[in-house]
Backbone as a chain_set.jsonl record, in Angstrom:
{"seq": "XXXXXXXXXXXXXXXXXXXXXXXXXXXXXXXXXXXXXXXXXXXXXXXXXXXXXXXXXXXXXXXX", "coords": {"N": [[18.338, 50.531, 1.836], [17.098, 52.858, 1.339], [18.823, 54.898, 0.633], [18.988, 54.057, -1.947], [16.369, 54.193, -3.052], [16.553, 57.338, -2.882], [18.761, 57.678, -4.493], [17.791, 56.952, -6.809], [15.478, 59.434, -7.018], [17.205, 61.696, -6.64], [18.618, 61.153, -9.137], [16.61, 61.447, -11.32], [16.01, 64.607, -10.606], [18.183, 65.858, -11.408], [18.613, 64.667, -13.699], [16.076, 66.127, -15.014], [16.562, 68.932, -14.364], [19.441, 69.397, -15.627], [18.511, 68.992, -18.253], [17.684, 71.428, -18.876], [19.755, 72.831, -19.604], [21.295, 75.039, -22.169], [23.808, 73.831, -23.929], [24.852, 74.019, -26.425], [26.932, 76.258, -26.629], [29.007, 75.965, -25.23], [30.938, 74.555, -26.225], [33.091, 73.446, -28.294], [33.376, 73.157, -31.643], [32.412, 70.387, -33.603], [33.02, 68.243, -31.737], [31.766, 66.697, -30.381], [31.579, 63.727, -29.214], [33.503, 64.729, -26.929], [32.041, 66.546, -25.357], [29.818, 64.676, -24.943], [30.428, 63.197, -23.028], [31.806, 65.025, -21.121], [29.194, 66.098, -19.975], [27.854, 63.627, -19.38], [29.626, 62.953, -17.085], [29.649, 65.106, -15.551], [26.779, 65.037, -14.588], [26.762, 62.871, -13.032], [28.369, 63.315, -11.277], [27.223, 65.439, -10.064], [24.339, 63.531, -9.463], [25.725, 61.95, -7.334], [26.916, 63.9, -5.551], [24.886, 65.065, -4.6], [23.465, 63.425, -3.717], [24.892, 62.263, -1.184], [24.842, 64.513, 0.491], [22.255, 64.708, 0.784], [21.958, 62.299, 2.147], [23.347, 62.786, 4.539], [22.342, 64.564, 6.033], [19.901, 63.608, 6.207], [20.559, 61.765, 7.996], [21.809, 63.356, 10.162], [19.851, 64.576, 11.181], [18.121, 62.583, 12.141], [16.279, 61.384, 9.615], [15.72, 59.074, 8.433]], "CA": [[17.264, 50.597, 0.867], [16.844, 54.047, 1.382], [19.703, 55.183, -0.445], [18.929, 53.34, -3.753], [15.401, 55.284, -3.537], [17.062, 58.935, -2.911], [19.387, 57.963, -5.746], [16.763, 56.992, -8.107], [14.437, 60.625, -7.1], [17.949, 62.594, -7.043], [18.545, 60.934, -10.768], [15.629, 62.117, -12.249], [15.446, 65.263, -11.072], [19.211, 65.881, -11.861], [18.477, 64.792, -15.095], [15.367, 67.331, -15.421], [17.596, 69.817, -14.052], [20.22, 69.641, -16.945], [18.039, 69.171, -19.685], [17.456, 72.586, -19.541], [20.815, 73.795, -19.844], [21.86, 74.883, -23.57], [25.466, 73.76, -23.631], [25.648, 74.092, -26.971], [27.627, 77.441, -27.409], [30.496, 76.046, -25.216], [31.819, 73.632, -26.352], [34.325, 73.468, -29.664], [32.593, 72.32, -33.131], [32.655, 68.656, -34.228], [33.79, 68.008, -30.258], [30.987, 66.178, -29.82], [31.856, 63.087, -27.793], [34.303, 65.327, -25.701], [31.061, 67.387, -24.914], [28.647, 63.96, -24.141], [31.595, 62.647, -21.652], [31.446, 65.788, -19.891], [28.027, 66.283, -19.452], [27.702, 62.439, -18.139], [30.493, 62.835, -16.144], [28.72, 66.209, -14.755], [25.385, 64.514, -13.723], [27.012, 61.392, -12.335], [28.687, 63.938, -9.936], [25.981, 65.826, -9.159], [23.838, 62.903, -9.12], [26.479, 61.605, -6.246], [27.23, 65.104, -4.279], [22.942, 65.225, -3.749], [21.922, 61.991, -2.437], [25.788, 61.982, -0.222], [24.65, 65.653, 1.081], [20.612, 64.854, 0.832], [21.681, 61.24, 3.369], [24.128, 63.566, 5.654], [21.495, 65.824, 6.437], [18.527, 63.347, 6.881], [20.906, 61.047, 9.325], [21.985, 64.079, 11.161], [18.194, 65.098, 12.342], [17.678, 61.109, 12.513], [14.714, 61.319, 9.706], [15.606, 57.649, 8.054]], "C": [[16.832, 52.038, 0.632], [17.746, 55.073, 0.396], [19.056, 55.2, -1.372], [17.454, 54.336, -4.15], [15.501, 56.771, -3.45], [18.264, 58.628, -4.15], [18.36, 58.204, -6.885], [15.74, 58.62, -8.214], [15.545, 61.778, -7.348], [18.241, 62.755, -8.36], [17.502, 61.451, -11.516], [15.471, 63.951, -11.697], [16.834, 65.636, -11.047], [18.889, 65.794, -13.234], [17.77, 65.657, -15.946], [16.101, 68.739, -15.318], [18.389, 70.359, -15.387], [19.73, 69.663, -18.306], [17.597, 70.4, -20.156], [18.412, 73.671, -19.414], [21.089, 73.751, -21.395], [23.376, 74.818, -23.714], [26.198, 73.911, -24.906], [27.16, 75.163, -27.529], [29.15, 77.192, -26.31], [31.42, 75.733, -25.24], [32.47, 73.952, -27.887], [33.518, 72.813, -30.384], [33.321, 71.158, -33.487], [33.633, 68.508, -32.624], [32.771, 67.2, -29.466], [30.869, 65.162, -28.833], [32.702, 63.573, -26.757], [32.878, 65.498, -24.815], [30.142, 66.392, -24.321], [29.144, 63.397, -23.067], [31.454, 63.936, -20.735], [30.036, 66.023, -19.649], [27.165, 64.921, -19.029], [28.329, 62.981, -17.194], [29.81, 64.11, -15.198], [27.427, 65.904, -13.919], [25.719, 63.412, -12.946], [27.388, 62.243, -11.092], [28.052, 64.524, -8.885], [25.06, 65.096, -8.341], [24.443, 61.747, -6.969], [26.633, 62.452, -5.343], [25.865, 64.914, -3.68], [22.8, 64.343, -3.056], [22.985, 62.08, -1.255], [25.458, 63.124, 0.811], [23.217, 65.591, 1.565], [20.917, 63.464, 2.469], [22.679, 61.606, 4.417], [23.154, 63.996, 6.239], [20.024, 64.804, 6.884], [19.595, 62.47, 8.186], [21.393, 61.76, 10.087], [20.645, 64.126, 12.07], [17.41, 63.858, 12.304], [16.241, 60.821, 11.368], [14.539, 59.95, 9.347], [16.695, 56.695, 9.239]], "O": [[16.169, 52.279, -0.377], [17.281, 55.861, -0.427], [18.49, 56.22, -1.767], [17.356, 55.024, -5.166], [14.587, 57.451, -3.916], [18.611, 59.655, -4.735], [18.145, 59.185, -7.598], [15.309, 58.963, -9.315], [15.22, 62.736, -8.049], [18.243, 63.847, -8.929], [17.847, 61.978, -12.573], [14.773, 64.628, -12.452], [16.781, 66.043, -9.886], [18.888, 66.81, -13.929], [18.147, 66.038, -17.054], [16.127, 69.525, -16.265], [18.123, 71.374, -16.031], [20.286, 70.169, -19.28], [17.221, 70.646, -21.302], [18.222, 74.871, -19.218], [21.13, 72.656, -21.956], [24.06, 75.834, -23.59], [27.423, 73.962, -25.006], [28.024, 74.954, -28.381], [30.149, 77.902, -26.417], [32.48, 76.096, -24.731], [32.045, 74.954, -28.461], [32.89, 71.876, -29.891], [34.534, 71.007, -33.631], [34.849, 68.695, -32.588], [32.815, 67.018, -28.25], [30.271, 65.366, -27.776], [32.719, 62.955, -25.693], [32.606, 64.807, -23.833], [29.544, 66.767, -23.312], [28.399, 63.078, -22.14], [30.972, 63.796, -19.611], [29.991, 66.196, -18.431], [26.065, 64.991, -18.48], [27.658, 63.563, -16.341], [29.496, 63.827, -14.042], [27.123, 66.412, -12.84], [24.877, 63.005, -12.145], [26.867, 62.007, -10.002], [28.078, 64.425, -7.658], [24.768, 65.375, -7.178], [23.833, 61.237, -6.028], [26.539, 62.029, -4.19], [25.685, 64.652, -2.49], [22.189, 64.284, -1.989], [22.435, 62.014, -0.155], [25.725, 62.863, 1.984], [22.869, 66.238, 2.553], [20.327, 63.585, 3.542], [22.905, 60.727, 5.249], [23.189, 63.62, 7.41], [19.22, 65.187, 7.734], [19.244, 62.658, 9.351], [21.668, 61.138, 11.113], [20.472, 63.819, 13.249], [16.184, 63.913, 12.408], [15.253, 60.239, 11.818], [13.503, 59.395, 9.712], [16.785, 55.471, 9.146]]}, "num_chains": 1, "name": "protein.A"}
């Protein structure tokens, strides 16, 4: 149960995170769904490296 609530607090602020990247200058013109596939596919990862690195690190020093 612990998980599912460090996903859901890593998801949002992952998502705050990226919303303030301007991506538009690097992607290719009229490339637009290339460009919304990678920048899911970018937060899903992130969203996955944090909570797998955020629940390493609390079950090392036992905190959950």
């Amino acid at each position: 149960m612990g998980k599912f609530f460090l996903y859901l607090i890593v998801t949002l602020v992952v998502i705050w995170a990226m919303d303030s990247i301007n991506i538009n200058g690097i992607f290719k013109k009229n490339k637009i769904a290339q460009a919304r596939v990678l920048y899911f596919l970018l937060g899903i990862s992130l969203i996955y490296l944090v909570t797998n690195f955020l629940m390493d690190l609390f079950t090392t020093i036992k905190f959950f």
